[in-house]
C-alpha positions as CSV (number, residue, x, y, z in Angstrom):
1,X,139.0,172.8,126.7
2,X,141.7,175.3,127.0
3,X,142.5,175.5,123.4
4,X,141.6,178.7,121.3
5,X,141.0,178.9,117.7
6,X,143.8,181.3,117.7
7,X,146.3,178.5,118.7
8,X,145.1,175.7,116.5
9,X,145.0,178.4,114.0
10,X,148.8,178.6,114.2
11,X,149.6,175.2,114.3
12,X,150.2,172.2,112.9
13,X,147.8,169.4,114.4
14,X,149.6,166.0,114.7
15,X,147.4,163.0,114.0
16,X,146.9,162.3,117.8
17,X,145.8,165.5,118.9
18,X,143.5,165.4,115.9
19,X,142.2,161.9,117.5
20,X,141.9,163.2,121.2
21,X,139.4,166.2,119.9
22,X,137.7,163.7,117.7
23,X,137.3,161.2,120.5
24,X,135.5,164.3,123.1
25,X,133.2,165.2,120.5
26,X,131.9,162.2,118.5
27,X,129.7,159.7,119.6
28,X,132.0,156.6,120.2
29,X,130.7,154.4,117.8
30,X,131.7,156.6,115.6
31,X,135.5,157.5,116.2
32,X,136.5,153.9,114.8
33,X,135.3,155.1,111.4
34,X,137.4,158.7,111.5
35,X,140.8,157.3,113.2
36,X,140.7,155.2,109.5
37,X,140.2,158.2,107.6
38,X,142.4,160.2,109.0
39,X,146.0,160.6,108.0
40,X,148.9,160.5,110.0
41,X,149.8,164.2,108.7
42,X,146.3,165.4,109.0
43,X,146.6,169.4,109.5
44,X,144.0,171.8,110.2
45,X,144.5,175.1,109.0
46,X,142.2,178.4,110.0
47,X,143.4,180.6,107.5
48,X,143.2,184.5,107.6
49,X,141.5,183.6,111.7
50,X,144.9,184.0,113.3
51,X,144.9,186.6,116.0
52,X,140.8,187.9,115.0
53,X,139.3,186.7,118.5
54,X,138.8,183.5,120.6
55,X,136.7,180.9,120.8
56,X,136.4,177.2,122.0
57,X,137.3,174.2,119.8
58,X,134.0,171.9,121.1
59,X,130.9,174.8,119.0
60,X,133.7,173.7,115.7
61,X,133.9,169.8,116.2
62,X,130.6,169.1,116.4
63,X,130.1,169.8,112.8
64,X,132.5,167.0,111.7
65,X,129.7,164.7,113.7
66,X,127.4,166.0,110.8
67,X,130.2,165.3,108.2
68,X,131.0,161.8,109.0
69,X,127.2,160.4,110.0
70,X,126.5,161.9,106.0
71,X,124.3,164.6,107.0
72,X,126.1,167.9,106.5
73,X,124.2,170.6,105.6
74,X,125.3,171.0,102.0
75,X,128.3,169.3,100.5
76,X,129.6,168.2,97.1
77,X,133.0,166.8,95.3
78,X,136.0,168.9,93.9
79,X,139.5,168.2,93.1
80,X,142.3,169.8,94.6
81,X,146.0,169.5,93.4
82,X,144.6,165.9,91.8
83,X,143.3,164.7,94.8
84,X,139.7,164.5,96.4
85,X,138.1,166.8,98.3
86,X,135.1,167.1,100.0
87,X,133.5,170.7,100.4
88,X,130.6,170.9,103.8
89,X,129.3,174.5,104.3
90,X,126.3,175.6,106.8
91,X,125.7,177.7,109.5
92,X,126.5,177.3,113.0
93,X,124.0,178.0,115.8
94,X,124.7,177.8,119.7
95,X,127.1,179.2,122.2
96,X,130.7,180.2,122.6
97,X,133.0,179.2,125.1
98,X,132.8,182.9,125.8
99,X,129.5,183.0,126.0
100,X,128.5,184.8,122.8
101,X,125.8,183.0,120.7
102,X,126.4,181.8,117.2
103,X,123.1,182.8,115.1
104,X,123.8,181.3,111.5
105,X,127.5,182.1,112.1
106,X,128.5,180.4,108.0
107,X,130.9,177.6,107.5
108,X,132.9,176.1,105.0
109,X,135.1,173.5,105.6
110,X,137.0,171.9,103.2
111,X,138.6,168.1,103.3
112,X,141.0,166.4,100.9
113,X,142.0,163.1,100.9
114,X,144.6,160.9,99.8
115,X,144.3,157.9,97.2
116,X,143.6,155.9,100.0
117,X,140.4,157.9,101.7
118,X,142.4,159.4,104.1
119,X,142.0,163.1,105.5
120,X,145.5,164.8,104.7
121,X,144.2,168.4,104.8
122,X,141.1,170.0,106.4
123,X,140.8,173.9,106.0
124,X,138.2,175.6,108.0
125,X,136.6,178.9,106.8
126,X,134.3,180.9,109.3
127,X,133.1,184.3,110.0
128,X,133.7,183.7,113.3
129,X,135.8,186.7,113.6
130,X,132.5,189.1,112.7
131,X,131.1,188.3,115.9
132,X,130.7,191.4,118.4
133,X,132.8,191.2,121.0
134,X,132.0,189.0,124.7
């Protein structure tokens, strides 16, 4: 994939591209399950990661596999703003698109929902950034 954190850092995901990454990196039994939880509005949001370094988007979707097949490493309920959110936070181990090796590289990803179940927000928080340089 071409995409950088850096650019879905900046942006505004709509629902479809959402989908598409979903659909690469999921088993496909399973996308069924997350196009119903996911919200038309759905954005993902890197904060403070804008402009630190690159990396690709596949090392990052294959924890939501963990999220949805109820495995994630750790994970518990909060409320945000009166709505529901789910908070997942673990480490990441493998390789950059770049090349560089993730070795406990920490998580914490953060989901809220709507009163319906739906994903409306999904903040990612990594230490990504820290990484030594390619």
């Amino acid at each position: 994939m071409s995409d950088t954190l850096n650019d879905v850092g900046s942006a505004d995901w709509q629902q479809r591209r959402v989908l598409a990454l979903l659909d690469e990196c999921l088993v496909p039994g399973d996308v069924a399950k997350l196009k119903s939880l996911v919200s038309g509005d759905c954005r993902i949001v890197f904060p403070g990661f804008e402009g630190r370094g690159h990396a690709g988007v596949d090392e990052l979707m294959s924890m939501i596999e963990q999220v949805f097949n109820g495995c994630p490493t750790k994970s518990y309920d909060l409320w945000i703003h009166d709505r529901r959110a789910v908070n997942v936070h673990g480490s990441l181990f493998g390789r950059m698109a770049d090349g560089r090796r993730m070795n406990g590289t920490r998580y914490t990803d953060t989901f809220v929902f709507d009163d319906e179940g739906r994903i409306t927000d999904w903040l990612v928080f990594n230490d990504l950034a820290l990484l030594p340089p390619a």
